[in-house]
NUKOLDREN-440157 format. One record per residue (C-alpha): residue number from 1; x, y, z negated; residue in three letters. Coordinates in steps of 0.02 Angstrom, whole numbers, plus 32768, in hexadecimal, padded with zeros to 4 digits. Each point is the difference from the previous one (the first is absolute). Example, Ala and Ser with C-alpha at 12.3 -4.5 7.8 and 13.67 -1.06 7.14 Angstrom:
<atoms>
[1 [8267 7F1F 7E7A] 'ALA']
[2 [8045 80AC 8021] 'SER']
</atoms>
This chain:
<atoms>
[1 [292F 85F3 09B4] 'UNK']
[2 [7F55 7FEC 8074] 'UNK']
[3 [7FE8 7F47 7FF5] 'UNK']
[4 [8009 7FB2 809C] 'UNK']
[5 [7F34 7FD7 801B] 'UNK']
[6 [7FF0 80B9 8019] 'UNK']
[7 [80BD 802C 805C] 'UNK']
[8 [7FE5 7F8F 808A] 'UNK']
[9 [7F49 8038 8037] 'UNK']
[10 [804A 80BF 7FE7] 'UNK']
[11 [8089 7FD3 806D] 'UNK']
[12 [7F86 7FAD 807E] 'UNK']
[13 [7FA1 8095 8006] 'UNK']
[14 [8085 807C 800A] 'UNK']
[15 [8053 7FB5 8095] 'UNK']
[16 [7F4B 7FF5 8066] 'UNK']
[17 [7FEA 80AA 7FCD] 'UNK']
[18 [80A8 8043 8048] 'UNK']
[19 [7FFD 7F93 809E] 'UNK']
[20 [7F50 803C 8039] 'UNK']
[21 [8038 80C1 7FC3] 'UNK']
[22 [8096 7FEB 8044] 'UNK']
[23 [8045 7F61 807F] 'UNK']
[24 [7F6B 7FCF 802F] 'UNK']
[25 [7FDF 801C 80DA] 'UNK']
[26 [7F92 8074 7FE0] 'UNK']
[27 [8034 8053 7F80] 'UNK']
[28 [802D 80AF 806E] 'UNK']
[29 [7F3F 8006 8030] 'UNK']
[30 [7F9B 8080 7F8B] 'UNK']
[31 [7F61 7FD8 7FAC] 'UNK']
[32 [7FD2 8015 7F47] 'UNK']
[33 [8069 7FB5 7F77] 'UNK']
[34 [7F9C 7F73 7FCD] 'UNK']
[35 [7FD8 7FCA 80AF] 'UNK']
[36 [80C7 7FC2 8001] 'UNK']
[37 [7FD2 7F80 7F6B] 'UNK']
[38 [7F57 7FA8 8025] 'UNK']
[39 [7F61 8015 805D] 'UNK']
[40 [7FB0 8040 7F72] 'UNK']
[41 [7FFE 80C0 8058] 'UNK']
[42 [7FAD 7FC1 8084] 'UNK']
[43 [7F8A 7F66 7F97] 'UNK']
[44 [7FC3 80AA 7FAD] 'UNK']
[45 [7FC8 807F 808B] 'UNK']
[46 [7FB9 7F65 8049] 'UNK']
[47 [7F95 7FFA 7F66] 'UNK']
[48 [7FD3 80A7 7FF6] 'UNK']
[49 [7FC5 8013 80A9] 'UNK']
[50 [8071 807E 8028] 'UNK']
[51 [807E 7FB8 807B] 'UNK']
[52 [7FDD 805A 80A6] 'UNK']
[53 [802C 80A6 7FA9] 'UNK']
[54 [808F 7FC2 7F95] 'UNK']
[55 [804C 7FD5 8090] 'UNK']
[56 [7FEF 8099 8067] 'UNK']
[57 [8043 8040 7F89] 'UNK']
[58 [809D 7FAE 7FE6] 'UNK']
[59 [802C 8009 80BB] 'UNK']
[60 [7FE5 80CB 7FF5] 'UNK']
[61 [8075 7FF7 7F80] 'UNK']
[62 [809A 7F8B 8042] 'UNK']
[63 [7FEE 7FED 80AE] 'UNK']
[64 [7FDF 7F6F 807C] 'UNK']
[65 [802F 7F7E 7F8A] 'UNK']
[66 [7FDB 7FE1 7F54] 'UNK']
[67 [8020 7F65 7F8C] 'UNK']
[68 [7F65 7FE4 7FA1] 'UNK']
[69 [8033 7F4C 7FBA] 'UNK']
[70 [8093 7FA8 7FD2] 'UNK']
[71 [8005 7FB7 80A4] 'UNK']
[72 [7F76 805E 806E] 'UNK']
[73 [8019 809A 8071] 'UNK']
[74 [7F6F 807C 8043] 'UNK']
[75 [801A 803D 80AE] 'UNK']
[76 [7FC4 809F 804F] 'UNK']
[77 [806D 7FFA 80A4] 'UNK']
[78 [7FA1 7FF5 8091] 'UNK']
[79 [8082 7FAC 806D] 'UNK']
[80 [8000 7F71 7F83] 'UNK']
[81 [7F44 7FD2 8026] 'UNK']
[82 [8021 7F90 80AD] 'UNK']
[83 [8093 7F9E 7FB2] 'UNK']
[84 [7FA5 7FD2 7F5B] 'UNK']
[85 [7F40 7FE0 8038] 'UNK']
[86 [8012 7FF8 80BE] 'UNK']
[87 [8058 7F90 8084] 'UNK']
[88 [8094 7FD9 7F95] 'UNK']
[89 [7F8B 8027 7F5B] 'UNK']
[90 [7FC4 7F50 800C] 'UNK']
[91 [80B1 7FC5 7FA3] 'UNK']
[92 [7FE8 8068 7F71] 'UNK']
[93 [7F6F 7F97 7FAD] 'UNK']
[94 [7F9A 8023 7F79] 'UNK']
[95 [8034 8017 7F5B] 'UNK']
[96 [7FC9 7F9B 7F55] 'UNK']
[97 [7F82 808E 7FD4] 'UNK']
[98 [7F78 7FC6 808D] 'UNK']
[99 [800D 7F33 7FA8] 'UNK']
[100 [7FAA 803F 7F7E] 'UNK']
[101 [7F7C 802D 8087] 'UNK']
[102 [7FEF 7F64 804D] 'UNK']
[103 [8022 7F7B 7F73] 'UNK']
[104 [7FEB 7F53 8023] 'UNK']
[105 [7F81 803E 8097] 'UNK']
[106 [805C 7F95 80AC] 'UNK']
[107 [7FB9 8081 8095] 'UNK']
[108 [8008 80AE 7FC0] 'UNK']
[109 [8036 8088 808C] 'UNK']
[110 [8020 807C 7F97] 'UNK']
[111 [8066 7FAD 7F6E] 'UNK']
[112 [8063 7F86 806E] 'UNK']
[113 [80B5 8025 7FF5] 'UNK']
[114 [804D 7F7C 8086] 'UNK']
[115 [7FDD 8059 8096] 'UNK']
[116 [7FEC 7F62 8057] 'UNK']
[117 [7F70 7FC5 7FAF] 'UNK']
[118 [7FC7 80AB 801C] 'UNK']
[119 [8012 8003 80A6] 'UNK']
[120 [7FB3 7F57 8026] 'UNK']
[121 [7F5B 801E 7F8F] 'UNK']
[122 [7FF8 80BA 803B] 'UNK']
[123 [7FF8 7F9C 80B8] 'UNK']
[124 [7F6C 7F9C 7FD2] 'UNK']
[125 [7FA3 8082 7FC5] 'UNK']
[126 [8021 808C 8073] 'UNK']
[127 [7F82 7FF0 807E] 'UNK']
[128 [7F74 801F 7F7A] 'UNK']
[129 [804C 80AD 7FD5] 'UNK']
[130 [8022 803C 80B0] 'UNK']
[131 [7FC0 8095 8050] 'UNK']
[132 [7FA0 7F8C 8065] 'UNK']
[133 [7F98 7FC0 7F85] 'UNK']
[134 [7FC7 80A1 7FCB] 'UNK']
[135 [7F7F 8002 8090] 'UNK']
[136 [7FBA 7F5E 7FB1] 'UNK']
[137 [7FFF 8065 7F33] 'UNK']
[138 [7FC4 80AA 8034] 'UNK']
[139 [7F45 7FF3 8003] 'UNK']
[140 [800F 7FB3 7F5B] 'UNK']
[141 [805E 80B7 7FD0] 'UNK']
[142 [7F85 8057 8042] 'UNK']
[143 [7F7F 7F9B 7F85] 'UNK']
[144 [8065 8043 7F82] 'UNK']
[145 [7FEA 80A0 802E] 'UNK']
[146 [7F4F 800C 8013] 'UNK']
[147 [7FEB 7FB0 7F4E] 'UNK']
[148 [8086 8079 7FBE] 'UNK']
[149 [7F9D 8087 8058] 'UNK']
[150 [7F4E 7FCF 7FB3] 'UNK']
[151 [8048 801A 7F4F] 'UNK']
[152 [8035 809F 8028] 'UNK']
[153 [7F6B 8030 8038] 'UNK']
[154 [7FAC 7FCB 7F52] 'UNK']
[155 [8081 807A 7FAA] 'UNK']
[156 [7FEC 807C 806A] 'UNK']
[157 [8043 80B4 7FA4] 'UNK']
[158 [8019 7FA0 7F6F] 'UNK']
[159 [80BA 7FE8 7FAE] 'UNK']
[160 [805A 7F63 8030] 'UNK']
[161 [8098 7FAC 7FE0] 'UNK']
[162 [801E 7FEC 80B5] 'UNK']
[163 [80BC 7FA3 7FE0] 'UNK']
[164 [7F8F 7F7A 7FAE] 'UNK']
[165 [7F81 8002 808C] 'UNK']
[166 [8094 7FE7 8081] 'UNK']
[167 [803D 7F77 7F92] 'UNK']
[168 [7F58 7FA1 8013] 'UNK']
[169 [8000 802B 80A3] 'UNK']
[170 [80A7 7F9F 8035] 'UNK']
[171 [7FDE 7F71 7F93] 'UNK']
[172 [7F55 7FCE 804C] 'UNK']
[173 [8051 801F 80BA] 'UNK']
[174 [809C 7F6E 7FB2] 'UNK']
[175 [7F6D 7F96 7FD1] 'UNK']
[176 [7FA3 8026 80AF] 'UNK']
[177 [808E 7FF9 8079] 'UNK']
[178 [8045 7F54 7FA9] 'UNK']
[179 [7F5C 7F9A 7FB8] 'UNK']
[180 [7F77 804C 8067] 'UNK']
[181 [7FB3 8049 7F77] 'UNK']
[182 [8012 80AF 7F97] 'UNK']
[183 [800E 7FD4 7F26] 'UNK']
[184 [7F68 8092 7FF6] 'UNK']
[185 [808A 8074 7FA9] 'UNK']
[186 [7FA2 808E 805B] 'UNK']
[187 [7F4C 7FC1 7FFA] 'UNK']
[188 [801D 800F 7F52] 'UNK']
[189 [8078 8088 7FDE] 'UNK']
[190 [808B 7FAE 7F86] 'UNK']
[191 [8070 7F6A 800D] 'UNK']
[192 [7FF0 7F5A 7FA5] 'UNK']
[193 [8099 8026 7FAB] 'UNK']
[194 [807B 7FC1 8084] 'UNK']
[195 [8048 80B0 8008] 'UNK']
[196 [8048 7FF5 7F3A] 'UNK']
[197 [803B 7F5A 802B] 'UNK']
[198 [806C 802D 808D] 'UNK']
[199 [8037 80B4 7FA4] 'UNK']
[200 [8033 7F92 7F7E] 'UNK']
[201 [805B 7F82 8069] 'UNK']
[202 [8054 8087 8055] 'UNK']
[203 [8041 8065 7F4E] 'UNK']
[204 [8040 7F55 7FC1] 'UNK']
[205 [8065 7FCA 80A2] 'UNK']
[206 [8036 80B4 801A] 'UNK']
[207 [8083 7FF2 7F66] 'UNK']
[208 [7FFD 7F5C 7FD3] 'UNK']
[209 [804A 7FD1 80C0] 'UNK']
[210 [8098 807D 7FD1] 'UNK']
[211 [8028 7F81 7F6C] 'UNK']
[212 [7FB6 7F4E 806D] 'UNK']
[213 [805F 7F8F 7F7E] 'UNK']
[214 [7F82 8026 7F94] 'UNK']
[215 [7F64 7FE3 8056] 'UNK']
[216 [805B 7F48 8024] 'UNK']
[217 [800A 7FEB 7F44] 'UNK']
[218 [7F3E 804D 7FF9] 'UNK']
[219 [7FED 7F77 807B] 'UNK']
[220 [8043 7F61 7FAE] 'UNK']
[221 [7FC0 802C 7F3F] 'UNK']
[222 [7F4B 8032 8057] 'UNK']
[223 [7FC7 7F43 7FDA] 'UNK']
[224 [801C 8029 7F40] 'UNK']
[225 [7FFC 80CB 7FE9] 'UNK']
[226 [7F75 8003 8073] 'UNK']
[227 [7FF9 807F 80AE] 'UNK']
[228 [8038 80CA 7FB8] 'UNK']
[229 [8025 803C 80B6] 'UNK']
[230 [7F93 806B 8072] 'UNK']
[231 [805D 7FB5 808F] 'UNK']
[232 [7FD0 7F49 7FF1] 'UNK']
[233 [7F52 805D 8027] 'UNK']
[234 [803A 7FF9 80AD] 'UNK']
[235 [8023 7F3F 7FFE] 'UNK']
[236 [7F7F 7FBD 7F9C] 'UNK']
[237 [7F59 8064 7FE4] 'UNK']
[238 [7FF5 806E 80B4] 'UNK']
[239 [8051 7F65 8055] 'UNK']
[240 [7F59 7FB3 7FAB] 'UNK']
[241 [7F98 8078 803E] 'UNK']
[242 [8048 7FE1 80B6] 'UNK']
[243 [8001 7F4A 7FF3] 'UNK']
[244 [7F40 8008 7FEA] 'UNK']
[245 [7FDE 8085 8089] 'UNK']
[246 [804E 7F8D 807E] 'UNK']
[247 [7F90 7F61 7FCE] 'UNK']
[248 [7F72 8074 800E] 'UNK']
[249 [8040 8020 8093] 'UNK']
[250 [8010 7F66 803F] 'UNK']
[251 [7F52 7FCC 7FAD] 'UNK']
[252 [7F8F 807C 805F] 'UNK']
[253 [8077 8006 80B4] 'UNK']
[254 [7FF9 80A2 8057] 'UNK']
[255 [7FEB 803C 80B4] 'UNK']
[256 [8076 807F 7FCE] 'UNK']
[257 [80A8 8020 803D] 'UNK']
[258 [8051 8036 7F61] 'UNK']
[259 [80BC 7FD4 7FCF] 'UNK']
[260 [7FB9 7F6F 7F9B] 'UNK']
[261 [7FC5 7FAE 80AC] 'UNK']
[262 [80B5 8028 804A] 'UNK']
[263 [8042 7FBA 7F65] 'UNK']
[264 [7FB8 7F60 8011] 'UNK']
[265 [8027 7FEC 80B0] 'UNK']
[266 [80B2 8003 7FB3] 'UNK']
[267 [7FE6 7F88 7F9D] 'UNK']
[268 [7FB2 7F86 808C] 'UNK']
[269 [8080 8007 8060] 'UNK']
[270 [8093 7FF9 7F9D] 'UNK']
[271 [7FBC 7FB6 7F48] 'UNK']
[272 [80AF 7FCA 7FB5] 'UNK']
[273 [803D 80A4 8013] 'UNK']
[274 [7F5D 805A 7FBC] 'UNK']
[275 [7FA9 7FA1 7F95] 'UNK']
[276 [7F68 8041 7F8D] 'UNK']
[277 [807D 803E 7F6F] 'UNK']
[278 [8056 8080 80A4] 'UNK']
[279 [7F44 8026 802F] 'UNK']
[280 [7FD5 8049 7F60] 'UNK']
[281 [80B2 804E 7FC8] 'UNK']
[282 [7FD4 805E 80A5] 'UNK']
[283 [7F4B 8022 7FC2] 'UNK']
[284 [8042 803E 7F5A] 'UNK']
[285 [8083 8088 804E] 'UNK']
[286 [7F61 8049 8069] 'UNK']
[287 [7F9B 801D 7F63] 'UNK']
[288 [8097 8030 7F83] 'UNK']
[289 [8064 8067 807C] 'UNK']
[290 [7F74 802E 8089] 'UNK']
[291 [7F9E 8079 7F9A] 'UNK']
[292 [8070 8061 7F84] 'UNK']
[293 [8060 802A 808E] 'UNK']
[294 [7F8C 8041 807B] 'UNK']
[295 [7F9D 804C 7F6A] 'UNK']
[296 [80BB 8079 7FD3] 'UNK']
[297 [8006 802B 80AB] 'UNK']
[298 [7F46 803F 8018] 'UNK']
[299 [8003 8060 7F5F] 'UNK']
[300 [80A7 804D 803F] 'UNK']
[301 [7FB8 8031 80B8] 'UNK']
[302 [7F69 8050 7FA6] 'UNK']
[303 [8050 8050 7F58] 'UNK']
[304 [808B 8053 8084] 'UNK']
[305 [7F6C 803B 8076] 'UNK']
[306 [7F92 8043 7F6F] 'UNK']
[307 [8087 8051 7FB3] 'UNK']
[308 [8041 8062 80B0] 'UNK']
[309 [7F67 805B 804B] 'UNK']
[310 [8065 8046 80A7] 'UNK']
[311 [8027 7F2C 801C] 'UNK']
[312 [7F6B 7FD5 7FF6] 'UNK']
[313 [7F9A 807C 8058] 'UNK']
[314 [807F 7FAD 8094] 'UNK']
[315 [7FC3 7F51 7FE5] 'UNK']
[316 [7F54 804F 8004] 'UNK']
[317 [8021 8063 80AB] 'UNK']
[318 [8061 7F63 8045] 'UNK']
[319 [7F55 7F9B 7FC6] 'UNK']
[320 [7F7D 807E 8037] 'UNK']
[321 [8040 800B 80AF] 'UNK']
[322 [7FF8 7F52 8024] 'UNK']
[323 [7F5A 7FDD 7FB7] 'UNK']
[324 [7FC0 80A7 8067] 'UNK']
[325 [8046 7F89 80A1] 'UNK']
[326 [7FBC 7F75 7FC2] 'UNK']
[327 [809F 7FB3 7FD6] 'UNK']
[328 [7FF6 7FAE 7F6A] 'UNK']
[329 [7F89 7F77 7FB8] 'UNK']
[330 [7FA4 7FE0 7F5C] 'UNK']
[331 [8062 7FE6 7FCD] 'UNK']
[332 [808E 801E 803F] 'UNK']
[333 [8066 7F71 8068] 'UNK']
[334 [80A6 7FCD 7FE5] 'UNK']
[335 [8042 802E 80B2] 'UNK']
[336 [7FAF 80A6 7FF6] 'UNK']
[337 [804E 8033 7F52] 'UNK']
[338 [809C 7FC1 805A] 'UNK']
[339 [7FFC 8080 8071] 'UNK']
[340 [7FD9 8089 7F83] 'UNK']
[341 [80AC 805A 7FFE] 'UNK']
[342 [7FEF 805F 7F77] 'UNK']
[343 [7FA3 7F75 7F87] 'UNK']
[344 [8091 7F84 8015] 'UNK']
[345 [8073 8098 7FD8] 'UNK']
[346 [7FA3 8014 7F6B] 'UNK']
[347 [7FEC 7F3C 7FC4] 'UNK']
[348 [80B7 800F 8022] 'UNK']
[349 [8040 809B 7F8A] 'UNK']
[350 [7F8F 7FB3 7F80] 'UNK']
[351 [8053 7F53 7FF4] 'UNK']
[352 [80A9 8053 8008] 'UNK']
[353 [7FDA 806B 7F66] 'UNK']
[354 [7FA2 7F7F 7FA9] 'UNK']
[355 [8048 7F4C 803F] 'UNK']
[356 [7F9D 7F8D 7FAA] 'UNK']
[357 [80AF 7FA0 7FBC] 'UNK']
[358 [8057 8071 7F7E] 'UNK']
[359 [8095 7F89 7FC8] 'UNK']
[360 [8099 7FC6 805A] 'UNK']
[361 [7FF2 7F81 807A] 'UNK']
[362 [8081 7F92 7FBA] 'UNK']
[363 [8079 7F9F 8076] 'UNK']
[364 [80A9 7F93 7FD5] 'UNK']
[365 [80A1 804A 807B] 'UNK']
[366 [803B 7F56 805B] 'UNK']
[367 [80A8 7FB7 800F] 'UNK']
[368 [806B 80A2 8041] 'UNK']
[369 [7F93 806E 7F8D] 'UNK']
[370 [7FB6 80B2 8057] 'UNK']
[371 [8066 80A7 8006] 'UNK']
[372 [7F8B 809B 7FE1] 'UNK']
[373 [8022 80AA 7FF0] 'UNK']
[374 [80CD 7FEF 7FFD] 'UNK']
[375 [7FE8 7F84 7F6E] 'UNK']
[376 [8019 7F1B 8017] 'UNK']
[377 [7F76 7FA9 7F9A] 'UNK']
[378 [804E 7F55 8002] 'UNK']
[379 [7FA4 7F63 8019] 'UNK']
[380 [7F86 7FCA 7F6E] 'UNK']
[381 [7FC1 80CD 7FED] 'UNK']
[382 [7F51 8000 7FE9] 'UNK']
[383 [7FCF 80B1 8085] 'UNK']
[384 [7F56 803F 8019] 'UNK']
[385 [7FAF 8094 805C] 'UNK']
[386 [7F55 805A 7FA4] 'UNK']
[387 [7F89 803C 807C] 'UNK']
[388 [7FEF 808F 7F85] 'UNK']
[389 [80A9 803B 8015] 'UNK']
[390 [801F 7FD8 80AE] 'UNK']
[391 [7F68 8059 803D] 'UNK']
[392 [804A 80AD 7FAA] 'UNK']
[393 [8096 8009 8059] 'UNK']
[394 [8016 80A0 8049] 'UNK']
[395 [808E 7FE0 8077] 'UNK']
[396 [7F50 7F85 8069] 'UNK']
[397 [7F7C 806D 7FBF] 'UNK']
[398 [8024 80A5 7FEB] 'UNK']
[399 [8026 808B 7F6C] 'UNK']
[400 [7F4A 7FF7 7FD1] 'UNK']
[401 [7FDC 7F40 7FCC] 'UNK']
[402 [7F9F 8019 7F7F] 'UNK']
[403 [7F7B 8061 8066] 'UNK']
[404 [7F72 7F8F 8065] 'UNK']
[405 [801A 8043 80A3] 'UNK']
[406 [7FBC 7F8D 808B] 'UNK']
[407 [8049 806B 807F] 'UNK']
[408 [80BC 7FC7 7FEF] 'UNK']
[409 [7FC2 7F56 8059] 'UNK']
[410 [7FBB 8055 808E] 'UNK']
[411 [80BE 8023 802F] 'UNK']
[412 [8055 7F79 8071] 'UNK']
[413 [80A2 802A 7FD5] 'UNK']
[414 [7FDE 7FE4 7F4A] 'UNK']
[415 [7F9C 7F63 8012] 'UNK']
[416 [805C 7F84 802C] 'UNK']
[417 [8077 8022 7F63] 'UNK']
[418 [7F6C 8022 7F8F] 'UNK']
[419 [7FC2 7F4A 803E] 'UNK']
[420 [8092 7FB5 7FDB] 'UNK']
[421 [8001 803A 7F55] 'UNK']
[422 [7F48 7FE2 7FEF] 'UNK']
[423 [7FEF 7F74 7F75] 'UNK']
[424 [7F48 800D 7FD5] 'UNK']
[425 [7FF3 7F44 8046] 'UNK']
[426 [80B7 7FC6 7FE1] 'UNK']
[427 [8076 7FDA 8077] 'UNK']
[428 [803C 7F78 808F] 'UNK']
[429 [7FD1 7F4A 7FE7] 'UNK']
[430 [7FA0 802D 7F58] 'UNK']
[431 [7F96 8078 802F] 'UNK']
[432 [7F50 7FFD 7FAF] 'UNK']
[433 [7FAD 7F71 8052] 'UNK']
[434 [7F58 8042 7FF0] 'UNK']
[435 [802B 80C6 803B] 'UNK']
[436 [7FA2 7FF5 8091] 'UNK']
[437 [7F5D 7FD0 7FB2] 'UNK']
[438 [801B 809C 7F73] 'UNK']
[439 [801C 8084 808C] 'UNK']
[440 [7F72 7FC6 8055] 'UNK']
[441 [7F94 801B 7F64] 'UNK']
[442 [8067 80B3 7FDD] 'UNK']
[443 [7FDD 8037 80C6] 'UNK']
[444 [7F48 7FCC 7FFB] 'UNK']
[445 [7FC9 8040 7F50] 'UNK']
[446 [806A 80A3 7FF2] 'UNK']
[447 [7FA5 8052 80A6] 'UNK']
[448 [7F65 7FBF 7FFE] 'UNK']
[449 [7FE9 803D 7F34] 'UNK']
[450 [8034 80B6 8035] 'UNK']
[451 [7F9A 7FF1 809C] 'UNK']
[452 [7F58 7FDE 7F91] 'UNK']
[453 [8028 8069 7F5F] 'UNK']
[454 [804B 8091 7FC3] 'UNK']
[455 [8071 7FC5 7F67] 'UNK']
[456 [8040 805D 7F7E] 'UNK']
[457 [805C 7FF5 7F6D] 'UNK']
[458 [7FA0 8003 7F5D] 'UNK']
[459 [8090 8079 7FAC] 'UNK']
[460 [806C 8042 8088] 'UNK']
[461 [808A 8032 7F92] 'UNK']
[462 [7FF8 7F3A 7FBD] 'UNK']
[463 [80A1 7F8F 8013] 'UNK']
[464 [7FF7 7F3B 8011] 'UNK']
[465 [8069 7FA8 7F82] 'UNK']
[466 [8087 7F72 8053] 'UNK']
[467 [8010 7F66 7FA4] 'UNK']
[468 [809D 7F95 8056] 'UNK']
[469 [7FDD 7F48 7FD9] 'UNK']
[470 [805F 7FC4 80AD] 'UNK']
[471 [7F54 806B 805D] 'UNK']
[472 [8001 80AF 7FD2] 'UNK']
[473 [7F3C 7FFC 7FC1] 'UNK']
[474 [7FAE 80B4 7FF9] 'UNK']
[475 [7F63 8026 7F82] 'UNK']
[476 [7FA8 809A 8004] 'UNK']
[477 [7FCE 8011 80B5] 'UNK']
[478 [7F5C 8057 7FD5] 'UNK']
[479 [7F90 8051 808F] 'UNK']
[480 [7F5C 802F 8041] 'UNK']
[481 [7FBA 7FC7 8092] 'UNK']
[482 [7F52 8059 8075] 'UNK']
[483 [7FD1 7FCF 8094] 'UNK']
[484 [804A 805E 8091] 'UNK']
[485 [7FB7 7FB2 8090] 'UNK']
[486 [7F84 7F7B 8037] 'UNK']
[487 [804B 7FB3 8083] 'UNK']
[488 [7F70 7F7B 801E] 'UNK']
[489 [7F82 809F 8033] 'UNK']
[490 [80A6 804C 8068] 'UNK']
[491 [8021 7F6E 807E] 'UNK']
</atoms>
């Protein structure tokens, strides 16, 4: 006979294995075998980078509903969107994956999972993000710009990584809209190595969230097994780098009305609630979050453009015409790309096929629990919704999903559902603070780059590789750039 040290863990683990197979809530939900057992399916595509496909597709495979944890659920029903992020959404809080996000950080927007600290610190800080502010930040965009446009002028028919270039380009327009002043990424052409440090903070909270137990262990050994995890880059070295931008800040004042200025006059008038650890947590999201994801979403608009001729020769037309009238600026105004039909339609189909989130956005199903698609996911059930997924659903978007065709949001009786559905920013009371400051830098740069030069790909037959670390980062957006107009001799 088995003596009993080894019986009683064998019987331990048979009986968890045939409740989650078999008893367990969830148990009738699909997914892939080892998903039933432990997060380690998901722990591992999170690792490899590979997440936003995996889970397409799963969902082509099973349906609207498949179990890809022991206790978590990914959605692709459209009707389950309002009742899990908006209006009612704000019940079904965050789950355990976004603490390893925030850590011992007090004001984090993004991380927070009580939705009533959320609420009340997204309340203080709202004014700085409004749309109303962006009159105050867009000449400092259109700085940006004009250094952005200098260096391409420099390299001028020469082969450039231009997904780097728009990197550089969104993280000294972070620096300028919040401290007044651009980190000289551009001026220089390369980072200071700020982009590896938030790639790797991204990788390690990417799979390490979808086991958070141990990044709490991490967490309390760190004192004696020192600091392994990319994430605590987030806390501790950018927070750093923050932390001194705002006394520099502070040192040398500013005329300027950046979000630094409307973050102080926060903190003046209510200093209990937003003290200088809130300033800077706030600081910190702007440069960690602020320029990967504007950075995806430019390389998206201008790999989808490049790579369909008959799309672009529309934004072209669409641009042409209104320079010809002397409709647009140099460059280009935010109201006036606003009321460029066919570029919004286009900034649109882009984000939908390439959302810069590729992994669930993970929620916990209040008291009551959530019925979707004929099935009860009880109370406790951790449910998400990838923007991935959700955007490819052909019942909102049509047969052809997978084809970037601005057109379809050009229709008003598709749009409305297609908005709905539209996750590029998130959803209801979380939805990306600063995505009004992004798509101003998106409507600004995209029109007034194809209004200057004609850009092409380096190899047009070339594919950008998708790396799914949280972001979905793309390398390999090489292109050529000439000169297509001088616009200074033409007004």
């Amino acid at each position: 006979m088995l003596p009993s040290i080894i019986v009683l863990p064998l019987a331990i683990l048979f009986s968890y294995v045939t409740y989650q197979w078999f008893l367990h809530p969830l148990s009738k939900i699909p997914g892939p075998f080892w998903a039933k057992f432990s997060s380690l399916w998901m722990a591992k595509h999170s690792w490899d980078g590979d997440m936003h496909r995996a889970t397409i597709a799963l969902h082509q495979e099973y349906g609207k509903l498949v179990r890809i944890g022991p206790n978590e659920v990914s959605v692709s029903d459209p009707n389950a969107i309002k009742e899990m992020y908006v209006g009612a959404g704000t019940k079904f809080r965050k789950s355990d994956w976004y603490s390893v996000w925030q850590g011992r950080r007090k004001f984090d927007l993004f991380a927070e999972r009580d939705e009533g600290i959320h609420g009340s610190q997204r309340r203080l800080i709202a004014s700085a993000y409004s749309m109303t502010s962006l009159k105050d930040l867009e000449r400092y965009v259109d700085s940006g710009i004009q250094c952005f446009e200098q260096r391409m002028n420099e390299r001028e028919g020469t082969v450039i990584d231009l997904g780097n270039w728009v990197q550089l380009y969104a993280f000294d327009i972070i620096g300028e809209v919040t401290f007044s002043k651009r980190f000289g990424f551009m001026d220089v052409g390369a980072d200071d190595g700020s982009f590896g440090q938030i790639e790797g903070a991204l990788r390690s909270a990417a799979w390490i969230g979808q086991v958070p137990w141990l990044y709490w262990l991490h967490d309390y050994l760190s004192p004696i097994i020192g600091n392994h995890l990319g994430i605590t880059a987030r806390h501790g070295s950018l927070r750093t780098f923050a932390a001194r931008e705002v006394a520099a800040r502070k040192d040398r004042g500013s005329d300027h009305k950046d979000i630094l200025s409307k973050l102080f006059a926060v903190q003046k008038g209510k200093p209990d609630a937003f003290d200088d650890a809130s300033l800077i947590s706030m600081a910190t999201s702007n440069i960690f979050a602020g320029s990967d994801t504007t950075a995806i979403s430019i390389r998206a608009i201008l790999y989808h453009l490049l790579k369909n001729p008959e799309c672009l020769q529309k934004l072209l037309e669409e641009i042409d015409e209104r320079f010809a009238q002397s409709r647009l600026s140099h460059p280009v105004s935010l109201a006036e790309a606003d009321s460029m039909p066919y570029l919004q339609a286009v900034m649109y189909e882009a984000l939908r096929l390439h959302p810069a989130v590729g992994m669930s956005l993970p929620r916990v199903a209040p008291r009551g629990g959530i019925d979707v698609d004929g099935m009860h996911l009880p109370e406790g059930t951790v449910v998400g919704v990838n923007p991935w997924v959700i955007h490819r659903q052909k019942e909102v978007f049509g047969d052809d999903v997978e084809s970037f065709r601005p057109g379809r949001w050009l229709r008003d009786d598709k749009k409305g559902d297609m908005l709905r559905c539209f996750a590029a920013f998130g959803w209801g009371a979380r939805l990306c603070t600063g995505k009004n400051i992004s798509w101003m830098e998106m409507s600004k740069l995209i029109p007034t780059l194809f209004l200057l030069y004609d850009i092409r790909l380096a190899d047009p037959e070339a594919t950008l590789s998708e790396t799914c670390w949280w972001f979905v980062i793309q390398k390999g957006l090489h292109a050529v750039m000439r000169r297509r107009r001088d616009v200074h001799s033409a007004v």
